[in-house]
VOGU-3710 file (C-alpha; in Angstrom, 3 decimals, decimal comma):
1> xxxxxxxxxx> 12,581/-3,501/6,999  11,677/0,245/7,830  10,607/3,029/6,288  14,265/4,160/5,189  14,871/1,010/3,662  11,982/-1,299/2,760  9,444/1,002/1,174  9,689/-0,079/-1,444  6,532/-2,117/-2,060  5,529/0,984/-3,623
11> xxxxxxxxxx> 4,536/4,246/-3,747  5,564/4,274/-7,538  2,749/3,542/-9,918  1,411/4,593/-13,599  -0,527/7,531/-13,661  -4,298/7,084/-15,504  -3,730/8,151/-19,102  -4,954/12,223/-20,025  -8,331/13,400/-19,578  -9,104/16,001/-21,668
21> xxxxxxxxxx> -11,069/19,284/-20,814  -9,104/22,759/-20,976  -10,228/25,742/-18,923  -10,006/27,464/-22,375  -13,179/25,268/-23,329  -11,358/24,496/-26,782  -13,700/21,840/-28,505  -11,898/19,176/-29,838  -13,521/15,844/-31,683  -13,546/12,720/-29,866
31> xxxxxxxxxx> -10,893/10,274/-30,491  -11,648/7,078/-33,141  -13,633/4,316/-31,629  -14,039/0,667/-32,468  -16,791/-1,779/-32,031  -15,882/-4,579/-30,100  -18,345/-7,135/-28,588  -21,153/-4,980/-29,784  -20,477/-1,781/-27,987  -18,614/0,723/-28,507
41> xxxxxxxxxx> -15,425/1,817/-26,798  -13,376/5,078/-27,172  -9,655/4,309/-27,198  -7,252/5,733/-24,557  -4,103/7,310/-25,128  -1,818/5,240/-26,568  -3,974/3,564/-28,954  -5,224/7,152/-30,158  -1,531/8,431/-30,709  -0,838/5,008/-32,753
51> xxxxxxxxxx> -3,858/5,413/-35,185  -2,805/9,323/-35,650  0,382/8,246/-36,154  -0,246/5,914/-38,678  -2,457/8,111/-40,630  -0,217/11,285/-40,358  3,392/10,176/-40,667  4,912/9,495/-43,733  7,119/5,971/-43,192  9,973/8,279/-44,688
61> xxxxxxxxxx> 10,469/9,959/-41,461  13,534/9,764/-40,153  14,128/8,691/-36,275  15,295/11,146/-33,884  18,157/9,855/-31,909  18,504/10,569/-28,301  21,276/12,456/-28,953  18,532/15,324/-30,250  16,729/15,463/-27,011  19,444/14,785/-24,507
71> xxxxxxxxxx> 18,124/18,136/-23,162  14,423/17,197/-22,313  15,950/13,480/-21,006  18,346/15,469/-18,726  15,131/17,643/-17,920  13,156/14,600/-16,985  15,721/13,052/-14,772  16,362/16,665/-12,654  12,296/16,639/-12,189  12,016/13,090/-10,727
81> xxxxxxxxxx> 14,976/13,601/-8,723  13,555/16,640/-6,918  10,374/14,425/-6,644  12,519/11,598/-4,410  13,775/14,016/-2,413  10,413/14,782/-0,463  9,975/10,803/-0,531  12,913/10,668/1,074  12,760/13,459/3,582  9,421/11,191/4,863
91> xxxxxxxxxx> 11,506/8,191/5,125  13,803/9,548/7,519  11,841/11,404/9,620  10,271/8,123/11,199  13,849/7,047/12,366  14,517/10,588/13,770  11,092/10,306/15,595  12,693/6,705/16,895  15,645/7,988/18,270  13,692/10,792/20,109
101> xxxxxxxxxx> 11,491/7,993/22,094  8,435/8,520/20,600  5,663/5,761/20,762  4,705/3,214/18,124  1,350/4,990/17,897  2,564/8,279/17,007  4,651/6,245/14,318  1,062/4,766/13,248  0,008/8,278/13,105  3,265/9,708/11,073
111> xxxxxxxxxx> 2,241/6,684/8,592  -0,674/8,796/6,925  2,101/10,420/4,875  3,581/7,446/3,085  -0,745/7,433/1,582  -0,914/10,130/-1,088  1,442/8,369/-3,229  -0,733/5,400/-3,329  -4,143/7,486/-3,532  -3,299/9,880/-6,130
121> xxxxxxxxxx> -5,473/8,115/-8,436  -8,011/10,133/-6,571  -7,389/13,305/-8,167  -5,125/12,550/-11,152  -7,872/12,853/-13,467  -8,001/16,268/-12,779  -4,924/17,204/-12,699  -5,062/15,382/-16,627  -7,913/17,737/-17,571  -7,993/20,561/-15,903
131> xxxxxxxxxx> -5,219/23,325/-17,519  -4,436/26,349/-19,260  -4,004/25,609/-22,706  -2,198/29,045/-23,127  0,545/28,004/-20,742  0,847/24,555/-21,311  -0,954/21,153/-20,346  1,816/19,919/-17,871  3,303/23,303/-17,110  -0,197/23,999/-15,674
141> xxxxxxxxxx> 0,366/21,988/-12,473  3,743/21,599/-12,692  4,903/25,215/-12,054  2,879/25,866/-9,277  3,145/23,087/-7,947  6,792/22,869/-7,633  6,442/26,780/-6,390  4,185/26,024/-3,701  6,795/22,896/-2,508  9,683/25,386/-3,068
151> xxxxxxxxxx> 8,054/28,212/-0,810  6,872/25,139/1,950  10,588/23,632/2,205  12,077/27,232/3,256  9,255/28,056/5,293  9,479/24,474/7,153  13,170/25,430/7,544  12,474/27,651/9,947  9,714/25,732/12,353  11,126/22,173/11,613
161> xxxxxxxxxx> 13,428/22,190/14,784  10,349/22,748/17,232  8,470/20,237/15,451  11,031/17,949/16,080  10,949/18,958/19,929  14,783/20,269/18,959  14,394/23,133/20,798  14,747/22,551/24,921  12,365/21,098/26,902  9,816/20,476/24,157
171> xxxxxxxxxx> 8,984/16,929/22,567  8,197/16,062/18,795  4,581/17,384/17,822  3,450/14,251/15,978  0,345/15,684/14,817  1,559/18,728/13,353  4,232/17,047/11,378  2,053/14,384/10,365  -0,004/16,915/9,094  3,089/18,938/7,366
181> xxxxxxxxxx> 4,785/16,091/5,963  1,464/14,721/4,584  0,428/17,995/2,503  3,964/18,050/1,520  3,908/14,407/-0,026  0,612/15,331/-1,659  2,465/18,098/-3,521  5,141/15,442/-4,391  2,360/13,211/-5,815  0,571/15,965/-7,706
191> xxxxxxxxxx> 3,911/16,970/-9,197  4,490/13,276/-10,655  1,016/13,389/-12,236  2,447/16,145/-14,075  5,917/14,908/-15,241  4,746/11,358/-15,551  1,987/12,959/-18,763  4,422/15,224/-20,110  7,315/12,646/-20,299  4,668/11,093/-22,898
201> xxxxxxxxxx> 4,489/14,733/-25,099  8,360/15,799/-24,483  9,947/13,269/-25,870  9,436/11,909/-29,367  7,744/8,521/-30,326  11,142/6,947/-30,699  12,979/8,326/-27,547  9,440/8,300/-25,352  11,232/4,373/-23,448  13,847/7,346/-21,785
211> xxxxxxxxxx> 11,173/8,465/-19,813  11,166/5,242/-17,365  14,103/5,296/-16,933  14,483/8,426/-16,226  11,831/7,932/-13,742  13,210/4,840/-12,152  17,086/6,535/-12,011  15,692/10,139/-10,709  13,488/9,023/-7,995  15,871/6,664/-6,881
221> xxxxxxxxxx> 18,876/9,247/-6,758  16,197/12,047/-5,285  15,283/9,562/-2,607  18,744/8,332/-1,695  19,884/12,208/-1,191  16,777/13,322/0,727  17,165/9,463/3,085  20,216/8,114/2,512  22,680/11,299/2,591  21,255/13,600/4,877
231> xxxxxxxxxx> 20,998/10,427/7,688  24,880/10,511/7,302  25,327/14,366/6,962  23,155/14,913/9,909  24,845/12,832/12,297  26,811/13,721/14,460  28,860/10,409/15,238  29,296/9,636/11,548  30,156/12,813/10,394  33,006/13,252/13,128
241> xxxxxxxxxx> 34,409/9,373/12,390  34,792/9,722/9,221  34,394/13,364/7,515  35,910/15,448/10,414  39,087/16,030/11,832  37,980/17,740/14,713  34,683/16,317/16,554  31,788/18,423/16,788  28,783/18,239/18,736  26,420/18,269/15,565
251> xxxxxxxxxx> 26,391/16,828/11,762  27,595/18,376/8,600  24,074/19,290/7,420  21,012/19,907/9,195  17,246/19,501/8,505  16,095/22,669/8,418  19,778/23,647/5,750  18,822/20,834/4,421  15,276/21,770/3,212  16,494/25,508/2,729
261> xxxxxxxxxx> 18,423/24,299/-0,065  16,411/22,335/-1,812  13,665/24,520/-1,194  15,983/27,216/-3,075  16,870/24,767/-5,723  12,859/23,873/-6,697  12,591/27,778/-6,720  14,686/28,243/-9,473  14,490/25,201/-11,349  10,595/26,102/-11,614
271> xxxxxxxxxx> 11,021/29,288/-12,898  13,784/28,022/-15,599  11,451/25,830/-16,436  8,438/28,066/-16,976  10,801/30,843/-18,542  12,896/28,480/-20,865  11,101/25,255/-21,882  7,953/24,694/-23,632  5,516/22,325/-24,433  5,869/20,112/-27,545
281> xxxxxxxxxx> 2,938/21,115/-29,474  2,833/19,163/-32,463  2,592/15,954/-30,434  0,241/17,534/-28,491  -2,956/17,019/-30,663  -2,481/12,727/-30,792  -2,056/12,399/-26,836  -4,475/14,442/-25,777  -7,715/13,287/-27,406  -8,726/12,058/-24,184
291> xxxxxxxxxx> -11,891/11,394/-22,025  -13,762/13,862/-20,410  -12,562/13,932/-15,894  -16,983/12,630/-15,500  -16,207/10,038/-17,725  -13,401/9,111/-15,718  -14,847/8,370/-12,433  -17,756/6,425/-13,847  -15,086/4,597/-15,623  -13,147/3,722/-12,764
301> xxxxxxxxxx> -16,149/2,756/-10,915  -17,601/0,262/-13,849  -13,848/-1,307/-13,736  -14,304/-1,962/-9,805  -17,842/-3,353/-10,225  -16,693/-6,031/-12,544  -16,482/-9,766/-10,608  -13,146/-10,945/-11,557  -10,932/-7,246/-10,514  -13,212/-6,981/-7,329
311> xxxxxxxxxx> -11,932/-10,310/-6,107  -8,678/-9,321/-7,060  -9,370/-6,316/-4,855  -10,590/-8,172/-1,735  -7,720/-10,181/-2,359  -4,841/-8,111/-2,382  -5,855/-6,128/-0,164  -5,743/-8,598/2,727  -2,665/-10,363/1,073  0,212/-8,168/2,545
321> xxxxxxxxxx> -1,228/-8,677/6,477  1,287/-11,051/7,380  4,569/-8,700/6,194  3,352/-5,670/8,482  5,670/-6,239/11,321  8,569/-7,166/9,258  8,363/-4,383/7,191  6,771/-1,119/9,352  8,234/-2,209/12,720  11,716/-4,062/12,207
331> xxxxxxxxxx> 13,876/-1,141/11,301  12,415/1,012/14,234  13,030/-1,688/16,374  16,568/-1,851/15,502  16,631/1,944/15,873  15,516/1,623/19,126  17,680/-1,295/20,392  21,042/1,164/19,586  21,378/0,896/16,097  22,796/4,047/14,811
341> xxxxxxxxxx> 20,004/5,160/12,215  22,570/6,248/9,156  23,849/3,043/9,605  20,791/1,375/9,319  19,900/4,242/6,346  23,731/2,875/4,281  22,366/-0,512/4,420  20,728/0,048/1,328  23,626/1,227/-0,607  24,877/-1,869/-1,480
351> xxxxxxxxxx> 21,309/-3,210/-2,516  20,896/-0,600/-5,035  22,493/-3,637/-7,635  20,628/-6,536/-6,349  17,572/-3,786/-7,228  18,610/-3,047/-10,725  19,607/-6,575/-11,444  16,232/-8,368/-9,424  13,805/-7,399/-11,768  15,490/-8,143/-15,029
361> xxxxxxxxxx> 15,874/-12,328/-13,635  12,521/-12,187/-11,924  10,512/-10,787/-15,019  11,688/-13,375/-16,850  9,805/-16,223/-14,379  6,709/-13,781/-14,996  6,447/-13,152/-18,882  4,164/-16,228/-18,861  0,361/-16,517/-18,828  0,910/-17,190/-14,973
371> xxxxxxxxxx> 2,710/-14,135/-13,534  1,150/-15,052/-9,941  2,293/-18,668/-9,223  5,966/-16,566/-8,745  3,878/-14,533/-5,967  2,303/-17,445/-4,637  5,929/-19,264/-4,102  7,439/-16,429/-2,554  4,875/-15,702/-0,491  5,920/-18,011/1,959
381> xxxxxxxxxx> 9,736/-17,320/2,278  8,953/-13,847/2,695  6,672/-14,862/5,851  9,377/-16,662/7,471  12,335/-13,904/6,810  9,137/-12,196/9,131  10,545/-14,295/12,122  13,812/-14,142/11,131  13,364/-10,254/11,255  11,731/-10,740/14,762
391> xxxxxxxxxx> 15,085/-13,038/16,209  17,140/-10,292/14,672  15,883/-7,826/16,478  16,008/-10,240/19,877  19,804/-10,828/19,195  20,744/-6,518/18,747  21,691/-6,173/22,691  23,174/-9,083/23,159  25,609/-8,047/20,922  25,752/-4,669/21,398
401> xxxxxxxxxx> 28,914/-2,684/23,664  30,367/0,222/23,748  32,040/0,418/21,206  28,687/-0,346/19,124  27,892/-3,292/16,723  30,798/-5,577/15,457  31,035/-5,966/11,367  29,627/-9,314/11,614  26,172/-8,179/12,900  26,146/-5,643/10,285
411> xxxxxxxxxx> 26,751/-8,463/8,038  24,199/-10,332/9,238  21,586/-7,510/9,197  22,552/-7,301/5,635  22,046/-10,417/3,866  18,495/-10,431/5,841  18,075/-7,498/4,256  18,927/-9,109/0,955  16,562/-12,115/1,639  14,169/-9,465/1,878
421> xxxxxxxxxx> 14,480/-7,718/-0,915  14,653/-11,144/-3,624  11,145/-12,324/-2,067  9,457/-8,891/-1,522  10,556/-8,048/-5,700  9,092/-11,330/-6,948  6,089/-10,533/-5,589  6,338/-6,977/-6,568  7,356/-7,856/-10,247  4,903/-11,067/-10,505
431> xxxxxxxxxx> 2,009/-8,345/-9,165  2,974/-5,676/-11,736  3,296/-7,947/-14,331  -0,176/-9,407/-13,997  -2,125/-5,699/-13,647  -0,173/-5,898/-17,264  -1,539/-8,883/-18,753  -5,543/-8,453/-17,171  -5,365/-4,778/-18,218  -7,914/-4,040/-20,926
441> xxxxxxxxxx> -5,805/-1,804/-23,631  -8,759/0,241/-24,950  -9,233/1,693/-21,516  -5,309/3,620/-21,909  -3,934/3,666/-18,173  -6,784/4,103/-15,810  -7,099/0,525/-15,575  -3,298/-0,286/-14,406  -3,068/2,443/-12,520  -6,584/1,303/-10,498
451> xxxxxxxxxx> -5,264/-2,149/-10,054  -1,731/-0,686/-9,014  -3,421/1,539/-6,356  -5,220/-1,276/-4,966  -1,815/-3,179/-4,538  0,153/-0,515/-2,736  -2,892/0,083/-0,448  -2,925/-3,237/0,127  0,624/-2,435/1,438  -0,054/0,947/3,004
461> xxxxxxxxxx> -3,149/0,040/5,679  -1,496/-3,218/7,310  1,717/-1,254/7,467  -0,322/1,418/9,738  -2,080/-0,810/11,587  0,631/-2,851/12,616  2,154/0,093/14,185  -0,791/1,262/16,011  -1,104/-2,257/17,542  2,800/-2,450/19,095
471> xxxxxxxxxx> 2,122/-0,307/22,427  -1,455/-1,657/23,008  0,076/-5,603/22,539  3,214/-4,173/24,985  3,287/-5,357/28,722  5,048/-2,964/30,981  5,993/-3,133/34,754  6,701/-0,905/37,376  10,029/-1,887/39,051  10,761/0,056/42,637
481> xxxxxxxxxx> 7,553/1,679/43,452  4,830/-0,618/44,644  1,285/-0,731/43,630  1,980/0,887/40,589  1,619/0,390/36,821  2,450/1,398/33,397  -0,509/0,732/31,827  -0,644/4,204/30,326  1,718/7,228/29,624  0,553/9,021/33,385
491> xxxxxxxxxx> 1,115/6,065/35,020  4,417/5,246/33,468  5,716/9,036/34,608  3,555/8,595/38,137  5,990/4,915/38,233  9,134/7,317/37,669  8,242/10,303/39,867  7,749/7,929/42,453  11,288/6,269/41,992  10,202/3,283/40,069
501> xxxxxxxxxx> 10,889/2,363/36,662  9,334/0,754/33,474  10,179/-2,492/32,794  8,905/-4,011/29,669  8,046/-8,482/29,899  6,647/-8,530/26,745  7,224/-6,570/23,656  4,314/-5,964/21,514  6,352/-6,270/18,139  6,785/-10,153/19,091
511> xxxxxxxxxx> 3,407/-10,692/19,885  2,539/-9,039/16,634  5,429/-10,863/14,399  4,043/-14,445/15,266  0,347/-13,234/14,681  0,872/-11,446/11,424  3,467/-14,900/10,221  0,432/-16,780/11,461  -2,540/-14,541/9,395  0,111/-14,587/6,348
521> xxxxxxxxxx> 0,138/-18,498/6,191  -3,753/-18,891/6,963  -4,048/-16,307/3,646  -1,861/-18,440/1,920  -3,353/-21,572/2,704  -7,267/-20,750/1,977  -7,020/-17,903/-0,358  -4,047/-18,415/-2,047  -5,151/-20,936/-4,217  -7,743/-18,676/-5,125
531> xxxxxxxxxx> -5,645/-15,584/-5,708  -3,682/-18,248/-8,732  -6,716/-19,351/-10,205  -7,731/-15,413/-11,193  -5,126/-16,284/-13,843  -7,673/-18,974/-15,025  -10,102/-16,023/-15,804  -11,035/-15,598/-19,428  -9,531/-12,678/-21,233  -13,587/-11,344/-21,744
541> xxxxxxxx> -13,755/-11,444/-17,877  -11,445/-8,979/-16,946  -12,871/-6,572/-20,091  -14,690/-3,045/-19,295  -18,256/-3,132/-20,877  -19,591/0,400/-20,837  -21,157/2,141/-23,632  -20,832/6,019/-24,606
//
């Protein structure tokens, strides 16, 4: 529904499995191979560890319990919560931009930052095989990364305010903290590269299923603390209702003591870490018998040329069209009809079940050979919670007074929200589950992680667009000053210098909500069909044919 509370469609992904090539220029053999189809194929990751396994453990070995590495699981969680924190920090800076007036294009603009999760598969091969060996694999790009976002969040402490246009007489430079926020999410996703790969080496074989969930539970918490909790913290109203006894004129927290401190807390944790914890080095030799980063690329770009995944490309790239306005505009919209933002922030507190619980019922619907006939049924529910989004946002002032909302709008807004979040999950789950299925398992990760890119690009760009498009699709009138307009921003302030004011007989978002509904049902109808019947593929179509 907004960026605080319906991003969810997702910046998460796999990362490509290791790519090996130290800076130390150690030569190490080349993994096994098998001959399949009459070529050969190295195997990735997993299938390398297995083999090694097999050949070097004795079955007498007994399992560690989790109980033995409670330390490295507790490790794991800390490091993906600090990772949701910048995540969350993003989210909540579009609804602070909101409530400062700013236009739907500069949101378009802010929107760049949301990207690096979804493009990291850009540069995660390096990160994979470029290290010290010395220091450690993971600890290689982990360390300095987490320095560099320490040393960033105190420094942005102390400029944040003017960006925000905090300080008098100065409005929110859009541009600048685009440009900030977006360098600071690409430190984010450069530090989940890292954890993601050595979650695989710090844990043993038989504890390695922690690491997801540890990855699911820490980005969740780090996101809900850097969205949810500073939203209520830094306001003002909801601070003095219901944490204060006497009202003040500003929040508990700010942004800028806000990123001070966690700033301060990646400081130390990194050096704890790089003093304290090392590298697991006799699992180190079976997961990291990996292809060269040249390899790679030319690997990723045979995957893209094959006919079956480049219609799945085309395809889901153009599927998520007719959600835009629902899900970049709506909660902005709300924002900027009176709702307070926290509020609109705590609306996904209660959700946090229906998420834990969603995926378990759905994933049971998409264990079959047809994971995308669940996608193609919820496709159209989703559509039409798009209008129901757009009436929602009609209905805010007429219910709004002074007092501000009544519990039964919250209500309302709620089980929308819930709507939501069932069809948007089905779709999610039905989605990941199929990149599972057509994934060829002699290629490791790469190939998931491609398809999973493509999928929350295909998320990303409409989003964007669909935000850019709101002002342009917005007709405006000048009220009390005649032969005037406001056409543009100069001749909305010449309208109000002159004693006139802007009037707005048609907003863009509803102009854009019945256009994207209508796009998402023409998709459905023509190419939907199509979309199902890449399930029909044969198992040899969606297999990588390269030769070494």
């Amino acid at each position: 529904m907004s960026p605080t509370i319906s991003y969810k469609d997702s910046s998460r992904q796999r990362r490509p499995g290791g790519y090996h090539h130290s800076m130390d220029m150690e030569i190490k053999p080349p993994p096994p191979t098998v001959d399949m189809d009459n070529h050969t194929e190295r195997l990735g990751d997993e299938d390398t560890e297995a083999l090694l396994q097999e050949l070097n453990s004795p079955s007498c070995v007994v399992p560690r319990g989790y109980r033995a590495e409670l330390g490295s699981i507790l490790l794991l969680l800390f490091l993906y919560v600090l990772q949701g924190i910048p995540l969350g920090l993003a989210g909540s800076i579009p609804l602070i931009l909101q409530s400062k007036n700013v236009s739907y294009t500069d949101q378009a603009f802010f929107s760049f930052v949301f990207w690096p999760f979804s493009l990291k598969l850009l540069w995660a091969p390096l990160v994979d095989a470029v290290y010290f060996k010395s220091f450690g694999r993971r600890k290689s790009w982990l360390v300095p990364t987490q320095y560099i976002l320490g040393f960033f969040m105190m420094y942005l402490s102390t400029q944040v305010d003017f960006l925000l246009g905090d300080v008098e007489g100065k409005s929110p430079d859009v541009v600048a903290l685009t440009v900030t926020f977006f360098l600071f999410e690409f430190l984010a996703a450069t530090q989940d590269i890292a954890v993601d790969g050595w979650a695989l080496t710090m844990l043993s074989r038989e504890n390695v299923g922690y690491a997801s969930t540890c990855n699911s539970v820490g980005q969740t918490a780090g996101y809900f603390l850097g969205n949810v909790l500073f939203l209520a913290l830094e306001s003002a109203s909801f601070c003095n209702k219901y944490l204060r006894l006497q009202p003040q004129p500003k929040g508990i927290v700010t942004l800028s003591d806000f990123l001070f401190f966690w700033g301060a807390v990646f400081l130390v944790t990194t050096t704890l870490v790089a003093l304290l914890k090392k590298e697991n080095k006799e699992v180190a030799p079976s997961k990291e018998e990996t292809k060269g980063i040249t390899d790679t690329y030319k690997l990723l770009l045979s995957i893209i040329k094959m006919p079956a995944v480049l219609t799945f490309c085309i395809l889901i790239l153009t599927a998520k069209v007719g959600f835009s306005a629902a899900d970049a505009v709506t909660g902005l919209k709300l924002v900027e009809e009176g709702v307070p933002k926290e509020h609109l922030a705590l609306l996904a507190v209660p959700m946090v079940p229906l998420q834990i619980i969603l995926p378990l019922i759905i994933s049971k619907y998409t264990a079959g050979p047809q994971p995308l006939n669940i996608f193609y049924k919820a496709m159209p529910f989703r559509l039409l919670i798009g209008l129901e989004f757009a009436f929602l946002v009609w209905w805010t002032p007429n219910v709004h007074h002074e007092g501000g909302f009544p519990i039964y709008y919250y209500i309302v807004v709620l089980l929308s929200y819930a709507l939501h979040q069932i069809t948007l999950y089905s779709m999610y789950v039905a989605i990941m589950a199929f990149n599972a299925k057509v994934s060829d398992p002699l290629i490791g990760g790469t190939y998931m992680t491609l398809l999973n890119t493509v999928s929350n690009l295909g998320g990303n760009w409409p989003a964007t667009v669909a935000l850019w498009l709101v002002d342009p699709l917005t007709v405006k009138e000048c009220v009390g000053a005649e032969e005037q307009n406001c056409g543009t921003t100069a001749a909305a302030e010449l309208c109000t210098k002159l004693g006139g004011s802007c009037v707005t007989t048609l907003d863009g978002y509803y102009v854009e909500s019945i256009i994207c509904v209508a796009l998402g049902f023409i998709w459905w109808f023509l190419l939907g069909p199509k979309f199902k019947k890449l399930q029909d593929e044969k198992p040899s179509s969606w297999k990588c044919k390269r030769t070494n």
